[in-house]
C-alpha positions in Angstrom: 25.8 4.0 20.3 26.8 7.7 19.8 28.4 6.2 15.8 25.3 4.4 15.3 23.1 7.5 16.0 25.0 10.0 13.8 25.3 7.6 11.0 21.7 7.3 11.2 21.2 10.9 11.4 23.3 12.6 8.0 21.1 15.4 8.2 23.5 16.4 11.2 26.3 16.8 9.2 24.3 19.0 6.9 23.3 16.1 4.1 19.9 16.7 2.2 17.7 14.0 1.3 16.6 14.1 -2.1 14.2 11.6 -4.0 11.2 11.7 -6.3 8.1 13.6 -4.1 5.9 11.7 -3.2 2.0 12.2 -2.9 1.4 11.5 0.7 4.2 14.2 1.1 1.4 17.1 1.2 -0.9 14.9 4.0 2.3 14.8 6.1 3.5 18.4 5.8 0.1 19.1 6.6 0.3 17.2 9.7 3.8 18.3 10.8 2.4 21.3 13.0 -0.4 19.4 14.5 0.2 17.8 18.2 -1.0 14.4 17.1 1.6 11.7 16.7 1.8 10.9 13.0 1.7 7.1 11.7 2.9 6.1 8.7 1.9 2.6 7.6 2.4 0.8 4.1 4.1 -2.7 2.9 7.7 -3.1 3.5 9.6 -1.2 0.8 6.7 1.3 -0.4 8.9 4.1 0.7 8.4 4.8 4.2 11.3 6.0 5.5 11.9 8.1 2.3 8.5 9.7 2.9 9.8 10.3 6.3 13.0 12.0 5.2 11.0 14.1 3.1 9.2 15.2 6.0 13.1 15.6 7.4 14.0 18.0 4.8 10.9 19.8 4.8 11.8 20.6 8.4 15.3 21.8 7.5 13.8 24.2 5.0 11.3 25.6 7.4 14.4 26.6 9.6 14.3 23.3 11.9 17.6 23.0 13.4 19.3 19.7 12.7 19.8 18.8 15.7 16.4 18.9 17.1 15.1 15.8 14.6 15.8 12.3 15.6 15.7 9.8 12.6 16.1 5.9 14.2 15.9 2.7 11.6 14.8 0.4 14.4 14.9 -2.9 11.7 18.7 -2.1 11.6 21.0 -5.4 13.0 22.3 -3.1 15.5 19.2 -2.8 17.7 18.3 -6.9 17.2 19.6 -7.9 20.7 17.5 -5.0 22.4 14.3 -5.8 20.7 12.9 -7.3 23.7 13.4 -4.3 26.4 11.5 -1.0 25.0 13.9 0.6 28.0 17.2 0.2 25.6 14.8 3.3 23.2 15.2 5.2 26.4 19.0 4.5 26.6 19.0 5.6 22.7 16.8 9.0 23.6 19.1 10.2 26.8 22.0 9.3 24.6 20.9 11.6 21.6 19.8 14.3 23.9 23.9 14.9 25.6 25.5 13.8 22.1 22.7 16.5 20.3 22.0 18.8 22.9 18.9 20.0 21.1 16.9 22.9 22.0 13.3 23.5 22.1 10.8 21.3 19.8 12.3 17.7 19.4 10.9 15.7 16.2 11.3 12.1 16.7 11.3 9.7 13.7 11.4 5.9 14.7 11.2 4.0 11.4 9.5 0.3 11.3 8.7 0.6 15.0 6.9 -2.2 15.0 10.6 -4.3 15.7 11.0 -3.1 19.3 8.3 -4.6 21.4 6.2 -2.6 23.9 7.3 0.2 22.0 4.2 1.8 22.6 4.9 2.7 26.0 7.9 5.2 25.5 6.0 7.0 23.2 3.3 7.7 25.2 5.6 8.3 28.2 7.7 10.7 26.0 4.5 12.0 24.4 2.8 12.9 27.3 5.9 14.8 29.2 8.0 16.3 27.0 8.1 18.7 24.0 8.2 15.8 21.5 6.4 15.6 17.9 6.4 11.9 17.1 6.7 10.5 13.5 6.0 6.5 13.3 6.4 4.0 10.5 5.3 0.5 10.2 4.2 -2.0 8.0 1.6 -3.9 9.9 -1.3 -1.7 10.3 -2.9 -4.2 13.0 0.0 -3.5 15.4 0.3 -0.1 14.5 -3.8 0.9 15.1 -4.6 -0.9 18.0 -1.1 -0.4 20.0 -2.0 3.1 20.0 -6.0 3.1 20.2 -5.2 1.2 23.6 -3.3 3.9 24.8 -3.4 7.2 22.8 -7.0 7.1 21.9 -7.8 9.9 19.2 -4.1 11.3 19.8 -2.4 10.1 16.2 -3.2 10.7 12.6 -2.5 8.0 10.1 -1.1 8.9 6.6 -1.3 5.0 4.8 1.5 4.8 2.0 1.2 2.6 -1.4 3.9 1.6 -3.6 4.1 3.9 -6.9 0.9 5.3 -7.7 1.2 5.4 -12.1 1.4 8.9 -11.7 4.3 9.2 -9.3 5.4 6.6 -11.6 5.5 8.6 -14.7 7.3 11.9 -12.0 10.2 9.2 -12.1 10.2 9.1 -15.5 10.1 12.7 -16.6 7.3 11.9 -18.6 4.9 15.2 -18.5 1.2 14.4 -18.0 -0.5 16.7 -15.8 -2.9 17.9 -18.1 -4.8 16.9 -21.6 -2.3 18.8 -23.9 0.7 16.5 -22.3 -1.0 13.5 -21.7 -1.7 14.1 -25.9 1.6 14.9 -27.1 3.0 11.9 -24.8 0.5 9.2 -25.5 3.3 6.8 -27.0 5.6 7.5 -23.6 2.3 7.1 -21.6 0.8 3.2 -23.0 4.4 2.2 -22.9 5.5 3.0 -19.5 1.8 1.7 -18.4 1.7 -1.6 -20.1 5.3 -1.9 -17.7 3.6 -0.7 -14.4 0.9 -3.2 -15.4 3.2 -6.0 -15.1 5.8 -5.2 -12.8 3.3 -2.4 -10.1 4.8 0.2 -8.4 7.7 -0.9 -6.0 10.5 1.5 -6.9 13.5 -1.1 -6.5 11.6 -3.3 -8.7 10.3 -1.1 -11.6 14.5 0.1 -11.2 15.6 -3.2 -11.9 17.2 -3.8 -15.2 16.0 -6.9 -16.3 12.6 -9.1 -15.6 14.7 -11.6 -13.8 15.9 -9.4 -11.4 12.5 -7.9 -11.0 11.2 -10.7 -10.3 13.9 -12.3 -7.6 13.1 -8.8 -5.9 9.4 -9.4 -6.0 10.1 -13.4 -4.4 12.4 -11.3 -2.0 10.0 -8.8 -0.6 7.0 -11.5 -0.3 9.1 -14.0 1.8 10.4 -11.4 3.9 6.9 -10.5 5.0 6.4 -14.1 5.6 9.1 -15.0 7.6 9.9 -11.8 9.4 6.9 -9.8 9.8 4.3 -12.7 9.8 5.5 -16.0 11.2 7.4 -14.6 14.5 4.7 -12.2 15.6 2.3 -14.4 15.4 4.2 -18.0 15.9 3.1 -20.0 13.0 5.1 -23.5 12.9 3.8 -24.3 9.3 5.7 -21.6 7.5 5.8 -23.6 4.3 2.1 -23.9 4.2 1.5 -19.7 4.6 3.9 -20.0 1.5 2.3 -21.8 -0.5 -0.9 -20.5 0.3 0.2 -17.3 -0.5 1.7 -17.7 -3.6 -1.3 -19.8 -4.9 -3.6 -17.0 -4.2 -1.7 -14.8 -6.2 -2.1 -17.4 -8.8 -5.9 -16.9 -8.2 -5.7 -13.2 -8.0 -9.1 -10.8 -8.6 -11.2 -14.8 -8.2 -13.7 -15.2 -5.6 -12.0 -17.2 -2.2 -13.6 -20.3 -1.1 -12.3 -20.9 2.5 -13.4 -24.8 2.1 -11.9 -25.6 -0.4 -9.0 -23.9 0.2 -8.5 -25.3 3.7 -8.9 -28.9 2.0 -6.3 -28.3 -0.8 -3.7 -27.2 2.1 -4.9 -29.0 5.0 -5.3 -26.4 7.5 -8.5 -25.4 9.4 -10.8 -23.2 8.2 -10.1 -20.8 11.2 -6.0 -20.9 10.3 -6.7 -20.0 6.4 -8.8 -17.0 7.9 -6.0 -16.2 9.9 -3.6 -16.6 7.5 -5.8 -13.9 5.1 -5.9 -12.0 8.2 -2.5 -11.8 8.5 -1.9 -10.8 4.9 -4.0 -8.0 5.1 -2.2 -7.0 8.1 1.1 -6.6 6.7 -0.5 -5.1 2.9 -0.2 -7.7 0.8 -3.7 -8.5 0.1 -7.3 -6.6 0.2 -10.6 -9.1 0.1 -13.7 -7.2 -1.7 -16.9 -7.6 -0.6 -20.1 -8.3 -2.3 -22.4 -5.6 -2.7 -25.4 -5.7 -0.2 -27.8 -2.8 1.5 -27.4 -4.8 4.7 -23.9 -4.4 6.3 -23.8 -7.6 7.9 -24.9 -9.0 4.6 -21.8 -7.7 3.2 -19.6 -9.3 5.8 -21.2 -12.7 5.4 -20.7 -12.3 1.4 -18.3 -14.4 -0.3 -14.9 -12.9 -1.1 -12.9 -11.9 -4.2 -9.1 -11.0 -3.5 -7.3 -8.9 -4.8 -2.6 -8.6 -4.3 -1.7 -4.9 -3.1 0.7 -4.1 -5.6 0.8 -6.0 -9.6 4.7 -7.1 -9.1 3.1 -9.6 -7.1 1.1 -11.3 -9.7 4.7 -12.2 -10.9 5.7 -14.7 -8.2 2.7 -17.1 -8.4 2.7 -20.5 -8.3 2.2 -20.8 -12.0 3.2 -17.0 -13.5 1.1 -15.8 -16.6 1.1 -12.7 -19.1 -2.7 -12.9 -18.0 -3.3 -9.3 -18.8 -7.1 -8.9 -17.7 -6.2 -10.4 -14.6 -3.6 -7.6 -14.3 -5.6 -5.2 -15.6 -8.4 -5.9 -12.8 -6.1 -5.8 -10.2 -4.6 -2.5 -11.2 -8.2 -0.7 -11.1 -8.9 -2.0 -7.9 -5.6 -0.9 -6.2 -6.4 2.4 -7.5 -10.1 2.4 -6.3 -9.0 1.0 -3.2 -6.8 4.1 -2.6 -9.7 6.4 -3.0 -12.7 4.7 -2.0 -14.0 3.9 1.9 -16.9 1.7 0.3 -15.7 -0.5 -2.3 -17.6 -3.9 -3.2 -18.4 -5.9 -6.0 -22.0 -6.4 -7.8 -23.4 -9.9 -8.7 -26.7 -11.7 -8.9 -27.5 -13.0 -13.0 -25.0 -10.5 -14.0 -21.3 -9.3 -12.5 -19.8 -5.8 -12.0 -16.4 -5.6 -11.0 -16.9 -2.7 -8.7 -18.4 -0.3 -6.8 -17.7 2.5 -5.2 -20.9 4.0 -3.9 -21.1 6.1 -6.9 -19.9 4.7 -9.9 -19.9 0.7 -11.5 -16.9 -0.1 -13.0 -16.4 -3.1 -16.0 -13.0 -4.1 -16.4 -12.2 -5.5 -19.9 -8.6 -6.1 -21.5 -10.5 -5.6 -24.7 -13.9 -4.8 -26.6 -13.3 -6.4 -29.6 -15.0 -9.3 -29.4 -18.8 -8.7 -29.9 -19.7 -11.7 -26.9 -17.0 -9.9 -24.1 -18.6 -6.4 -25.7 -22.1 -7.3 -24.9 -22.1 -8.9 -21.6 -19.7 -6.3 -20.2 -22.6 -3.7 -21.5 -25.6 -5.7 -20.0 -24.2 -6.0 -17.2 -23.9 -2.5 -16.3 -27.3 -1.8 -17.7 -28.8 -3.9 -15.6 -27.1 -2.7 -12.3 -27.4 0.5 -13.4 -31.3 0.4 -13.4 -31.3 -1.0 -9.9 -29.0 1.2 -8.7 -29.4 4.5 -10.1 -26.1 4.7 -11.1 -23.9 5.6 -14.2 -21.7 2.8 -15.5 -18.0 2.5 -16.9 -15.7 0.7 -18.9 -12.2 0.4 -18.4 -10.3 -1.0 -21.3 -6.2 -1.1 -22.3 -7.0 -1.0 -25.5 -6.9 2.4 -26.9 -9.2 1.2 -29.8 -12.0 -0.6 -28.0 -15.6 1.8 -27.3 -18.9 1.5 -27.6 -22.2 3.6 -28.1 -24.0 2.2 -25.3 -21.8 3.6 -22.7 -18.5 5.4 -21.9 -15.2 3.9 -22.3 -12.0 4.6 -20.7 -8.1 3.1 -21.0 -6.8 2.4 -17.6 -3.9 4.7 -18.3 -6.3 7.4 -19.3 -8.3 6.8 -16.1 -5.5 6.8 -14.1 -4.0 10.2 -14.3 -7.2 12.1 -15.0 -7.9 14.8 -12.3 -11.9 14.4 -12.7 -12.1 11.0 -13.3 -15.3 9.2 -11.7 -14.8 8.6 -8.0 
């Protein structure tokens, strides 16, 4: 045990950990001081635990001895055989304390906790009696929310964790763009590394990968692991094939409005098991359903829903893969306005807005070149405008497309702009 905990911990040994910084990195430096135990919850392989080791270093820079941080990988083979008894993380916190002998302030990090069950009761044991600042990840933000609601009500602060964001994306690249002068001189740079993120999203082993083949078995890789070890033992589903195939056909069907009967037919599940199979999608980050715009909340909730994957890579393992490039493109603004707005929906009665945000309507069009896609694109947003009182805007990849009526964007533009609508 004392190997598997020094192996674990470099940092001991006087290793730095060193990778591209990434946004959330402020929130949890922020956060570090505070008494609250820190969650920090994203898809598998968004970067967790190298968010986590950032947090690490930043530590050891701010004079933290080594010693008094505590870094576990709890999805680590090791620990499988103890994943039933939340005692054996006990046994694995006496055992650090005589081989560490730490002094003052202790900073526990327990990566993808969710793997050791009732782990929720030695935190708030430890939590509650000792000098401990707690630092969770997890990639199931039902498990990780109401485990500690239950029993640390109001004691935790959640810092949520997306796969490459197009600027961080860019940082990886070296490509400058953090103002207009930049963003000019590197336009080239810029619409070809986007019309890549477009396709392939923002996991970093994938975007890495040298060849779309390999991209692509990654992507497969990373969705069937959800499935089979994140979703189908928690929650003891015996038709695994069928939460396959469902999934992968929705990516097919990707930014489309769901249509839980018909979907329960073409599968042959109950209409309560498809809505639990979308719940448990949304659980574990790989899908967000939209709402339709309504004034009444529970009008909202009873509104049909479009859905949306969590990251674009994923578009690349449906059941029938296409270059469908407004698809993609649709998806990619609503990741992004997803990440920054509380209220998001979608407009429709005789005409259809992609989305709103409580402030802003935004059209998303691959193109404007064709005068029929131009106009109803523009009408639309005229007309919700007017009901709404709110400005409209057009988000294009094109670099050519625009239009007097109203202002147009390129996603990539949009994208890294500091003042960009919100």
């Amino acid at each position: 045990m004392k190997a598997i905990l020094t192996e674990q911990n470099p940092h001991w040994q006087g290793e730095h950990y060193t990778a591209v910084p990434r946004e959330r990195l402020s929130t949890l430096i922020d956060y570090l001081p505070l008494r609250q135990i820190i969650t920090i919850s994203g898809i598998r392989r968004c970067g967790k635990s190298v968010l986590a080791k950032q947090g690490i270093q930043h530590l050891l820079e701010q004079g933290i001895h080594p010693t008094n941080i505590l870094f576990l990988n709890l999805e680590q083979p090791w620990f499988i055989e103890y994943r039933h008894n939340a005692a054996y993380l006990n046994t694995l916190y006496d055992t650090y304390l005589q081989l560490a002998n730490p002094q003052g302030k202790v900073y526990v990090f327990l990566d993808e906790v969710q793997f050791f069950q009732n782990w929720q009761v030695f935190v708030k044991s430890k939590y509650e009696t000792g000098n401990i600042k707690f630092i969770l990840t997890g990639s199931n933000s039902s498990l990780l929310s109401n485990d500690l609601n239950t029993l640390l009500s109001g004691r935790s602060l959640n810092i949520h964790l997306d796969t490459f964001s197009f600027s961080e994306y860019l940082r990886y690249l070296e490509i400058p763009h953090q103002d207009e002068l930049s963003r000019t001189q590197q336009r080239i740079a810029i619409l070809q590394a986007f019309d890549n993120y477009l396709q392939w999203g923002g996991f970093f082993e994938v975007f890495t990968a040298p060849t779309p083949a390999i991209r692509q078995a990654i992507l497969l890789s990373y969705a069937q692991n959800i499935l089979y070890q994140d979703i189908v033992p928690r929650h003891q589903i015996r038709n695994a094939a069928t939460l396959e195939r469902l999934f992968f056909y929705l990516m097919t069907n990707a930014t489309r409005e769901i249509n839980y009967t018909t979907l329960s037919q073409t599968f042959g599940i109950s209409d309560k098991t498809l809505r639990d199979y979308l719940d448990y999608f949304e659980e574990t980050f790989l899908v967000k359903r939209l709402e339709r715009f309504h004034h009444k909340p529970k009008e909202r909730i009873k509104s049909q829903k479009k859905l949306y994957a969590l990251d674009n890579g994923f578009l690349q393992t449906a059941t029938k893969p296409t270059r469908n490039l407004g698809q993609a493109l649709e998806n990619m603004v609503f990741i992004e306005l997803n990440r920054r707005a509380l209220n998001l929906s979608y407009v429709r009665d005789t005409y259809e807005v992609d989305f709103f945000d409580g402030q802003t309507l935004y059209q998303v069009s691959y193109s404007l070149e064709d005068a029929k896609t131009r106009q109803r694109e523009i009408h639309a947003l005229e007309h919700f405008g007017a009901q709404l009182h709110k400005p409209g805007l057009i988000l294009v990849a094109d670099p050519l497309s625009h239009t007097d009526e109203l202002p147009v964007n390129t996603v990539a533009t949009w994208l890294l702009r500091q003042d960009s609508p919100l």
